[in-house]
C-alpha positions as CSV (number, residue, x, y, z in Angstrom):
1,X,45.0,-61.5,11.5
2,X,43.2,-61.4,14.9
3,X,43.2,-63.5,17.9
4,X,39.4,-64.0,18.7
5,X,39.4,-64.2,22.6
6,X,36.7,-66.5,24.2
7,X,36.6,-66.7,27.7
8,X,34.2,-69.5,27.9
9,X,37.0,-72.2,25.7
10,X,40.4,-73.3,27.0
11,X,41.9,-72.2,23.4
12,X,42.0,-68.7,21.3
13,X,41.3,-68.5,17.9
14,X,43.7,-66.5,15.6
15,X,42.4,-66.1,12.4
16,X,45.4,-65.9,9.7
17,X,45.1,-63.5,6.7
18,X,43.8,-64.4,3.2
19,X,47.4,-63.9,1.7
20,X,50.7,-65.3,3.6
21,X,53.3,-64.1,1.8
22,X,56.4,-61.3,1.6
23,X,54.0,-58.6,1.9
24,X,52.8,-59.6,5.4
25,X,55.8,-62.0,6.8
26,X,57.2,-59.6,9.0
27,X,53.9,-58.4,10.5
28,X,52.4,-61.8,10.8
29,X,55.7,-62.4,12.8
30,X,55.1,-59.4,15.0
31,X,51.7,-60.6,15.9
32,X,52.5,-63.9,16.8
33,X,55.0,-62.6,19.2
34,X,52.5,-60.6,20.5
35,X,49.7,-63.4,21.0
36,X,52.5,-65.2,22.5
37,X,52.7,-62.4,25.4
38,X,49.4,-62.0,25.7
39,X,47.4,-65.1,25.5
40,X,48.0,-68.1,27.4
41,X,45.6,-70.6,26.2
42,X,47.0,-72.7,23.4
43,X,46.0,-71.1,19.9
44,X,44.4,-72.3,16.8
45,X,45.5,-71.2,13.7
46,X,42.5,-70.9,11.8
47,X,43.9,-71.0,8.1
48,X,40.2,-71.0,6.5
49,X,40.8,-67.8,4.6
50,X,44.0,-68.2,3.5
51,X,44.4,-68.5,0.1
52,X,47.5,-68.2,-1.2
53,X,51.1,-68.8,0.4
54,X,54.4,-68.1,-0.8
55,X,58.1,-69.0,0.5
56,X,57.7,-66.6,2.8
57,X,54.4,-67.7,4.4
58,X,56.1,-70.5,4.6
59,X,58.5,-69.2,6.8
60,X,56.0,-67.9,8.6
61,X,54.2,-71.1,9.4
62,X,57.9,-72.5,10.5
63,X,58.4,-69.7,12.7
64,X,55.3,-70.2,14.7
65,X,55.9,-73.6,14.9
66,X,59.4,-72.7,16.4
67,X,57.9,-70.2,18.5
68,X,55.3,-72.4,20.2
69,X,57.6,-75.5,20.8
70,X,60.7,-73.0,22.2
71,X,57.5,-72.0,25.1
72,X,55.9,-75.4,25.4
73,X,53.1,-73.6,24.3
74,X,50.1,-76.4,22.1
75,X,49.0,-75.2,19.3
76,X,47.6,-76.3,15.9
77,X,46.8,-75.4,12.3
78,X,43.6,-75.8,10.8
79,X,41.0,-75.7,7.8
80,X,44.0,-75.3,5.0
81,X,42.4,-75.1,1.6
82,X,43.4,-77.0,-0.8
83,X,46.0,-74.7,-2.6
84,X,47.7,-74.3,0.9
85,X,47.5,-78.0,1.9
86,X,49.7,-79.1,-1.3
87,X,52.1,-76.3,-0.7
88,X,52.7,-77.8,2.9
89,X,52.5,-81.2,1.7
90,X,55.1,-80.6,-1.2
91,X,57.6,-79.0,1.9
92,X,57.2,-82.3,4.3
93,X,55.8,-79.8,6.4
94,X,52.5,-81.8,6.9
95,X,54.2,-84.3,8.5
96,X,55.9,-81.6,11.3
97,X,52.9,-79.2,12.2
98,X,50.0,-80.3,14.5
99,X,47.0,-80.2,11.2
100,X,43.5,-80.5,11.6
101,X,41.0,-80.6,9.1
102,X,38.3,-78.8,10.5
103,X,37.0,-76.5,13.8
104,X,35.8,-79.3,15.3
105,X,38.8,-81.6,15.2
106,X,41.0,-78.9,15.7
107,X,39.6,-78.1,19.4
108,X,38.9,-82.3,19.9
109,X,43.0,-81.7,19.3
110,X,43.1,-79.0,21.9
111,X,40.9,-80.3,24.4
112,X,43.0,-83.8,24.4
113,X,46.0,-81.8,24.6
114,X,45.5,-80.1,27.5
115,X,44.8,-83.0,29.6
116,X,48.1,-84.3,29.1
């Protein structure tokens, strides 16, 4: 769970844990607020090592969505495995939260998204 700063892109890179779940709801919460103050790029949500997601993590994902739009802040989600992707899917969620597929398309996303 660490914001990778890169002064040379117009986005920051926040790496989200390998477990989303009870455990680490509140915490994940915390350091989303915390990005928020700090960084004002827009963020990617690099979900490549997350593995496992429960109701909670869930939550989480909501709550960064509602976070983000409440700022006008852009953000996305990216590189969900496959586990994840049918948990989202099974919500409707997929169809609510900016999702890319890979790295790539996720700054592509970004990159369009700031020039509007």
């Amino acid at each position: 769970m660490v914001a990778t700063p890169d002064n040379n892109h117009s986005y920051a890179v926040f790496h989200m844990p390998v477990e989303l779940d009870l455990y680490n709801a509140e915490t994940m919460k915390q350091s989303v607020e915390r990005l928020l103050a700090a960084e004002p790029r827009p963020v990617i949500f690099d979900c490549g090592e997350t593995d496992y997601v429960d109701s909670s993590g869930i939550g989480v994902l909501v709550f960064i969505h509602g976070r983000f739009l409440k700022r006008q802040r852009r953000f996305c989600f990216t590189r969900f495995r496959a586990n994840v992707s049918r948990v989202i899917a099974l919500t409707g969620l997929d169809g609510v939260f900016p999702i890319e597929d890979d790295l790539e398309d996720a700054v592509h996303y970004m990159e369009k998204m700031t020039r509007l």
